[in-house]
C-alpha positions in Angstrom: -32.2 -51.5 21.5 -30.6 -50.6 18.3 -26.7 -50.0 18.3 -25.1 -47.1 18.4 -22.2 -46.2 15.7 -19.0 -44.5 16.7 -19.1 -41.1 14.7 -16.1 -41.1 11.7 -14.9 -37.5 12.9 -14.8 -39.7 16.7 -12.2 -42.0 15.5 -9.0 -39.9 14.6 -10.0 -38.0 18.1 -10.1 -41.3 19.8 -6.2 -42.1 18.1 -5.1 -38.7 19.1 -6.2 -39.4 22.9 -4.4 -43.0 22.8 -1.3 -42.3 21.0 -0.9 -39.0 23.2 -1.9 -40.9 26.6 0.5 -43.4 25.4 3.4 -41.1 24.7 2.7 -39.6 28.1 3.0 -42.7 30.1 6.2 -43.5 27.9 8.0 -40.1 29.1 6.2 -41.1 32.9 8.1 -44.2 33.1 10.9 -42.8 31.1 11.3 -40.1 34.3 10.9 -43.1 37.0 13.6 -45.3 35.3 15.9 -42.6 35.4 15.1 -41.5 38.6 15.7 -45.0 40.1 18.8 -45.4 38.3 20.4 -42.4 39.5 19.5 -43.4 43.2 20.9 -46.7 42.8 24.1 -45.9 40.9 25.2 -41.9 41.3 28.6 -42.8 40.0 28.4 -44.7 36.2 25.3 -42.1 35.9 27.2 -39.0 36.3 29.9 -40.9 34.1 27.8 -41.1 31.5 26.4 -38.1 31.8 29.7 -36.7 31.5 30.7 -38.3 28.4 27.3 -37.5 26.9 28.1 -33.7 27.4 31.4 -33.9 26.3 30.1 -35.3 23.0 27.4 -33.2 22.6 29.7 -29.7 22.9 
């Protein structure tokens, strides 16, 4: 059975997919981190969040 090559206009699809797929679970887990911390500790959050606004404006 001979082999089958990957196409070269396949490839730069194939490194869209991952790097997209990959940036997606990074902003998933980025949402469940912060979700979790802001369960856990309301107070140093909201702190922080404070401050963050008060040196953005």
């Amino acid at each position: 059975m001979p082999k089958k090559r990957i196409s070269e206009k396949a490839i730069p699809i194939l490194f869209d997919v991952i790097v997209c797929g990959g940036f997606a679970a990074f902003l998933v887990a980025t949402y469940i981190a912060w979700k979790t911390l802001v369960e856990r500790f309301p107070g140093p959050v909201n702190k922080l969040l404070g401050f963050w606004q008060s040196f953005i404006v």
